[in-house]
C-alpha positions in Angstrom: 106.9 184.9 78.5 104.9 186.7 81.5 106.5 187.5 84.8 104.4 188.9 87.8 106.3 190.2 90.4 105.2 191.6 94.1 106.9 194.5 95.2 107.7 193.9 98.7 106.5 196.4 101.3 109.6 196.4 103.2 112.8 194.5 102.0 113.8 191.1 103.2 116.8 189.9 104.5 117.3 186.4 106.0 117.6 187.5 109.5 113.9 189.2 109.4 112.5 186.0 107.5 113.7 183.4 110.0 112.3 186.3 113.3 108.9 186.4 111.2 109.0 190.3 110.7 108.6 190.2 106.8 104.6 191.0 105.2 105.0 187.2 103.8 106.2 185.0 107.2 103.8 182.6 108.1 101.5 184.5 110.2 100.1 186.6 107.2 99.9 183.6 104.9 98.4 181.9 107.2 95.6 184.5 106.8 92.0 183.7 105.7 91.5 185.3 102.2 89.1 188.4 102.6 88.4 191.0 99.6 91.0 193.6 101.5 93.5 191.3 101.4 93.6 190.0 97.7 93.0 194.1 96.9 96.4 194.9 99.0 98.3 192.0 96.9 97.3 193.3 93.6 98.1 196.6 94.5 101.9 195.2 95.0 101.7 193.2 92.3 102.8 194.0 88.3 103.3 192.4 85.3 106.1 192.0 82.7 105.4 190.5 79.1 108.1 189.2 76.7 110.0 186.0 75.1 111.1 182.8 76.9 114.3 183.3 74.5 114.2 187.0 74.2 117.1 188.9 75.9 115.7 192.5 75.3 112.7 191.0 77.6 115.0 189.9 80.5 116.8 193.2 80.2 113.1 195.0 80.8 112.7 192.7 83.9 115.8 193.7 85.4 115.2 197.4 84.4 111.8 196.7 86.0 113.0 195.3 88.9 115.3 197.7 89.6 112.9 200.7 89.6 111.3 199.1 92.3 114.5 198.5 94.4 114.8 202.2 94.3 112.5 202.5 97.1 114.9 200.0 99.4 116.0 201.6 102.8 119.7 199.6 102.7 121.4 198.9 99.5 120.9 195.4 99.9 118.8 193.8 97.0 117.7 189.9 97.8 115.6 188.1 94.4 113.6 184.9 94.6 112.5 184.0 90.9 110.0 181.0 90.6 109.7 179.1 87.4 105.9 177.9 86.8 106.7 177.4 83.4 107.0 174.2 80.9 109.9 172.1 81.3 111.2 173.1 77.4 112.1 176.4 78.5 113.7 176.6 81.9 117.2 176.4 80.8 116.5 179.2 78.8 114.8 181.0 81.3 117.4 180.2 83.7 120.1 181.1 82.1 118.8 184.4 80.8 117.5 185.3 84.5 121.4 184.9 85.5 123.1 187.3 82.8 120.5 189.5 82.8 118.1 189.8 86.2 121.1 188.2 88.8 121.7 191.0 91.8 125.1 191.1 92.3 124.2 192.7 95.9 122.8 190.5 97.6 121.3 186.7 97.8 119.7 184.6 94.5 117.2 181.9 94.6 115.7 180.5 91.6 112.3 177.5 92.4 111.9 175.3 89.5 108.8 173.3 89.5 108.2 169.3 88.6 108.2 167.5 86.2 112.2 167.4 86.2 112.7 165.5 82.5 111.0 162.7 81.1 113.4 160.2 81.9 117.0 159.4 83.6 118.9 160.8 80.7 116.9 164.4 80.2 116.5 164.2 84.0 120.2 164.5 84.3 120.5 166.8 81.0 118.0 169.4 83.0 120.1 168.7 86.0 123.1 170.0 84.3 122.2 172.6 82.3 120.7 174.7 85.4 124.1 173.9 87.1 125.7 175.4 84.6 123.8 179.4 85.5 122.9 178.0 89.5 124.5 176.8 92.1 123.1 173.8 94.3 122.2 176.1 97.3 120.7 178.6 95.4 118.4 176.1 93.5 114.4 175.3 95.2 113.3 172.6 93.3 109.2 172.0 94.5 107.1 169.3 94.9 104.2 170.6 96.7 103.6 167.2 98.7 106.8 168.4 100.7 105.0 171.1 101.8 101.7 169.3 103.1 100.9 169.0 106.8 100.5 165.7 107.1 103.5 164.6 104.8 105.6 167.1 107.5 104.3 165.1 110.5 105.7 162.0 109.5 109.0 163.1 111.1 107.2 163.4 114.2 105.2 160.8 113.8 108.2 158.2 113.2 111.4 159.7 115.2 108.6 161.7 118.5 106.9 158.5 119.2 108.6 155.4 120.9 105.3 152.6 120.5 105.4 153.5 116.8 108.7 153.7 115.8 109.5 150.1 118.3 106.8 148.8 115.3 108.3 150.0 112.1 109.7 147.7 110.4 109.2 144.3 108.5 109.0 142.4 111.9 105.6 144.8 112.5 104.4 145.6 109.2 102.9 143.2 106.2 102.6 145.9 103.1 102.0 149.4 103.3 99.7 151.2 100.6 100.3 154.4 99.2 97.1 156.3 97.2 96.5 159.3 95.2 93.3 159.4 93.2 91.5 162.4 91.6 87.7 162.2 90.3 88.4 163.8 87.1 89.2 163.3 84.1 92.7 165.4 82.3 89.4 167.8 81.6 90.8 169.3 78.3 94.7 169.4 79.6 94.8 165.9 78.2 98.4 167.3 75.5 100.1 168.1 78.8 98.8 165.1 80.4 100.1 162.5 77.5 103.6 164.1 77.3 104.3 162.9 80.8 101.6 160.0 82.1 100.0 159.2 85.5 103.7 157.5 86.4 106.2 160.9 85.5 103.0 162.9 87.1 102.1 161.5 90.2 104.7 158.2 91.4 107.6 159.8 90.3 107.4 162.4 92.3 105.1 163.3 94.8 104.0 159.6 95.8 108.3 158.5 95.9 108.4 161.7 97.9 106.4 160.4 100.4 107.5 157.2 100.7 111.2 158.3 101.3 110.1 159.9 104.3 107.9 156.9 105.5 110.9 154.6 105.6 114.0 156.5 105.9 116.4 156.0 108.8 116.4 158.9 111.7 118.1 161.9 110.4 121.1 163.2 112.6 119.4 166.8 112.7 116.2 168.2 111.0 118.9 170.3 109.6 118.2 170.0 105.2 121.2 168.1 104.5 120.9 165.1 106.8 117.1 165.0 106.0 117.9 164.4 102.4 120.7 162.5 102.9 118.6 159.7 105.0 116.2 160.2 102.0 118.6 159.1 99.2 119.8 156.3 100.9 117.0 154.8 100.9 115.8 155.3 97.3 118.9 154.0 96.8 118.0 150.7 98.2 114.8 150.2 95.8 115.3 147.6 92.5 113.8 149.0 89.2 110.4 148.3 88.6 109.4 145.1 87.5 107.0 144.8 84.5 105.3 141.8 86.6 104.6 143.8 89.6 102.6 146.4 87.9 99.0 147.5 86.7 98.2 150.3 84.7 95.0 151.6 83.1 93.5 154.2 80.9 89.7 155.5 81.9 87.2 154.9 79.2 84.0 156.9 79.0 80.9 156.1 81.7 78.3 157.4 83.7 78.2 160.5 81.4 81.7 161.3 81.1 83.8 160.8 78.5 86.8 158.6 77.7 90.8 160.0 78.1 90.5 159.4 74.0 87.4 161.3 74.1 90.0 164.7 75.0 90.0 166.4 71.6 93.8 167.5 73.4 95.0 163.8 73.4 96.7 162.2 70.4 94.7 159.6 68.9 95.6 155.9 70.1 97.5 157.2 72.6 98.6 154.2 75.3 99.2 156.5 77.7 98.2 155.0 81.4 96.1 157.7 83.7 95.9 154.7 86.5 99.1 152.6 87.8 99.3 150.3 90.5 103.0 148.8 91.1 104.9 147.5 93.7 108.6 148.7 95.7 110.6 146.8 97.3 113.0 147.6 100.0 116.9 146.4 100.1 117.8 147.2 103.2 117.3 145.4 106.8 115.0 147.6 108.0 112.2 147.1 105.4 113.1 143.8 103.5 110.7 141.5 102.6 107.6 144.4 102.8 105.9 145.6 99.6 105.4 149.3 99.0 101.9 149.7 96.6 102.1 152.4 95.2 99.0 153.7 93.2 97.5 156.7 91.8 94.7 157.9 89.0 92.5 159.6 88.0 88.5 159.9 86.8 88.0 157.4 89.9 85.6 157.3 92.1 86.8 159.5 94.8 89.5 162.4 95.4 91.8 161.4 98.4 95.1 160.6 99.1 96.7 158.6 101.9 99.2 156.2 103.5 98.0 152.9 105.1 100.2 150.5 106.9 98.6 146.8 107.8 100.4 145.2 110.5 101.1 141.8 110.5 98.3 139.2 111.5 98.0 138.2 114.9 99.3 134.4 116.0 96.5 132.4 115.5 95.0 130.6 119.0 93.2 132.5 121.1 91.5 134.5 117.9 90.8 133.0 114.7 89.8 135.3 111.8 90.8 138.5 113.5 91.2 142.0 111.7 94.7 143.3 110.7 95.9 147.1 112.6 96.2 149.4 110.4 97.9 152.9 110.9 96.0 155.2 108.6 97.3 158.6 107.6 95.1 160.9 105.2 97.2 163.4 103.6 93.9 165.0 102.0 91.1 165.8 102.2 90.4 166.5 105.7 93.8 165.9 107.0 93.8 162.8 110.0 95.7 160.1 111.4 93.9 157.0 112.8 94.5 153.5 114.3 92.4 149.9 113.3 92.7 148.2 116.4 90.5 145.4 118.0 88.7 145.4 120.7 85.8 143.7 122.9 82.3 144.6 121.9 80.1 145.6 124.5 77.9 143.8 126.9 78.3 139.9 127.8 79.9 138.5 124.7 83.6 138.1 124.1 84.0 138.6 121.0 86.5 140.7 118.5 85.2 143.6 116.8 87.1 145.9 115.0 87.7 150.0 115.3 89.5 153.3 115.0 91.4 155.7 117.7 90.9 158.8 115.1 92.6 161.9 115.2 91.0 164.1 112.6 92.6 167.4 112.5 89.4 170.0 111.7 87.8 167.9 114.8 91.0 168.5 117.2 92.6 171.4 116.0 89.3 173.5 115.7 91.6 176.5 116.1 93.7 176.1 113.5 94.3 176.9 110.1 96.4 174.9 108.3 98.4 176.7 105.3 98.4 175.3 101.5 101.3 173.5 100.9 102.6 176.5 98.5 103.0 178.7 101.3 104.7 176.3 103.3 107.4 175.6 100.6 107.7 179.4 99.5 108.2 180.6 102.8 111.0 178.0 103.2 112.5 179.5 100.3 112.5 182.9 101.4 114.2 181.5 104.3 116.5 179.5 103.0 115.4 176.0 104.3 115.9 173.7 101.5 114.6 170.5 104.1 111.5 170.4 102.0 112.8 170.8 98.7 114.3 167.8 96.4 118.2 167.7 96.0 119.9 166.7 92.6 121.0 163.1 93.7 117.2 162.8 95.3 116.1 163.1 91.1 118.9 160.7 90.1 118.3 157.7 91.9 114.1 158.5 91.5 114.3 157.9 87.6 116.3 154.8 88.5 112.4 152.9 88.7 110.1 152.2 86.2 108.7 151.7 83.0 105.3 150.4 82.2 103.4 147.6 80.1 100.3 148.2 78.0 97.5 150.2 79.9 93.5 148.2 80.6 90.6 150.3 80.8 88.4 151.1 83.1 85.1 153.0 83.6 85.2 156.8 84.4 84.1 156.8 88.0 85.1 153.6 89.5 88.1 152.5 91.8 90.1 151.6 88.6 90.9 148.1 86.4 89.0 145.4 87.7 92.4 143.4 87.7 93.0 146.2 90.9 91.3 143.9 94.2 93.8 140.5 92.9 97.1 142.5 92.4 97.0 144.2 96.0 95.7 140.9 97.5 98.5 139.0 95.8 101.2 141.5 97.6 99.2 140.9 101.2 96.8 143.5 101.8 93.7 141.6 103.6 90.3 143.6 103.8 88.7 144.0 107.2 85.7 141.7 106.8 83.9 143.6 109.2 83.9 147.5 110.0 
């Protein structure tokens, strides 16, 4: 085990966190990185070695911890402990942090990253076992995507604006498409990789994430409890996977690159998928009747993820062949939100042509800097906000989805199985035949 720790410069307390007095509140994370900065953290910064299992090495934490308390103005002492650490251990790690490195004077939090189990039945072993050292409120568990900007602005997007929300729902919308793909390969970290596949990795959690948020009903508050309970509910509405409604793949090598077996890290044989393509369905009268394609993989062709609703075609008549709307939101790269909508061309014909209204942030917002989604969800941790974090239930219902048939190949490089094009086409999605 290895803990780094940052010795605050000044101690924290909730009330200075939320009034943005503390070294960490947004305005200095927000801060470019500069050589003077990085030399200030590491001069802040120390490190503690021992066992994952070890109690002596706890013991030295706490010891450790507690020498640097010393130099606290009010007797106050306030611990966030973060676990980027493998799965195997964090009950072990969690439980020893609570006999041995818990202040009894003042406020614990403890952020446990993803993945959370394997399956329904370790998800809810995990679960349990950290209930047993931490209580609900004092547990962060991450998913990064929470903490993206875009992902954030669908609240606003949805519940701030009256023409979009008067359009969301399966009167409006025909299928809505949900993407994550990486242009790399597992690069070497393929024995992680195969433990957990491209479905425990990526759907499970941060692309379910999303689309929680995309179709939940309007919160009460934005307080983190009525959030998350809008976002159950509607998880709670989706059937389990069905073995029909989904594509999965496995890259093989091309254009240079080698083959997921190829990773001398990956067990030979191995069937596990690094592409997956499947489809959600709704219960619920809001959103029955609209599929949710969800897909994500990786050593495609491109890195980018993003949302993209296609409305429903236009009554045929006066147009014949006319282009689908589609709302387009790019979660990254180069954050944006645009809107496919049709219009006259130019000049003395009247004919259809389609095009975007584009708000792309680095053009609009050439002002801003928008923080990594880490700082985001850390600072919401110091304060206390747990809105962006995933509750217990949240993981319970999640698992309740999916399990997969044999994976096809596909070259390194390209969008993924060839079977890809028919299985989105056979759930709605139309292509624009013109740009």
């Amino acid at each position: 085990m290895s803990i780094s720790s940052a010795t605050p410069v000044q101690k924290w307390t909730p009330k200075s966190i939320k009034n943005g007095r503390h070294p960490t509140s947004r305005t200095r994370m927000m801060m470019l990185p500069s050589r003077a900065s990085s030399t200030e953290f590491k001069k802040v910064s120390t490190y503690v070695a021992g066992g994952y299992e070890d109690a002596e090495s706890f013991v030295n934490l706490r010891k450790h911890l507690e020498e640097i308390e010393k130099g606290y103005v009010t007797k106050e002492v306030n611990r966030v402990f973060y676990l980027a650490l493998p799965p195997s251990v964090f009950v072990s790690v969690a439980r020893n942090i609570k006999d041995y490195c818990y202040s009894t004077k003042g406020i614990n939090r403890i952020i446990v990253e993803k993945p959370f189990g394997k399956d329904l039945e370790s998800c809810r072993s995990l679960l349990g076992a950290l209930k047993e050292s931490w209580k609900e409120d004092e547990t962060y568990r991450i998913d990064h995507y929470l903490g993206k900007e875009m992902v954030k602005n669908l609240l606003v997007l949805r519940f701030g604006n009256v023409a979009m929300n008067a359009a969301w729902d399966r009167n409006s919308i025909d299928n809505v498409q949900i993407t994550f793909k990486e242009p790399f390969g597992t690069e070497g970290r393929g024995g992680y990789f195969d433990e957990f596949g491209i479905i425990r990795d990526i759907l499970q959690n941060h692309l379910l994430q999303v689309l929680s948020i995309l179709t939940m009903e309007r919160p009460v508050s934005f307080s983190a409890e009525d959030i998350r309970d809008e976002k159950v509910k509607v998880l709670r509405s989706i059937p389990a996977i069905k073995f029909d409604e989904t594509l999965l793949g496995q890259y093989v090598g091309a254009n240079g690159k080698p083959g997921y077996l190829d990773d001398e890290t990956v067990p030979k044989h191995s069937v596990c998928p690094t592409f997956a393509a499947t489809v959600l369905w709704i219960k619920n009268p809001r959103w029955d009747g609209v599929p949710f394609i969800l897909k994500a993989g990786k050593a495609l062709n491109e890195a980018k993820v993003e949302i993209r609703v296609q409305f429903k075609d236009v009554t045929e008549g006066i147009f014949a062949d006319i282009s689908r709307n589609e709302l387009v939101v790019r979660i990254q790269p180069s954050e944006a939100v645009y809107l496919k909508l049709n219009t006259k061309t130019p000049g003395y014909s009247f004919r259809a042509f389609p095009t975007e209204m584009d708000l792309t942030y680095k053009r609009r917002f050439t002002d801003s800097k928008i923080p990594e989604a880490y700082e985001v969800l850390i600072l919401d941790a110091l304060k206390g906000d747990h809105s962006n974090f995933v509750r217990d239930d949240e993981l319970d219902v999640a698992w309740k989805t999916g399990a997969p048939p044999k994976p096809l190949p596909y070259p390194y490089g390209s969008r993924g199985p060839s079977q890809l094009d028919g299985f989105i086409e056979r759930h709605g999605y139309k292509r624009a035949t013109t740009a």
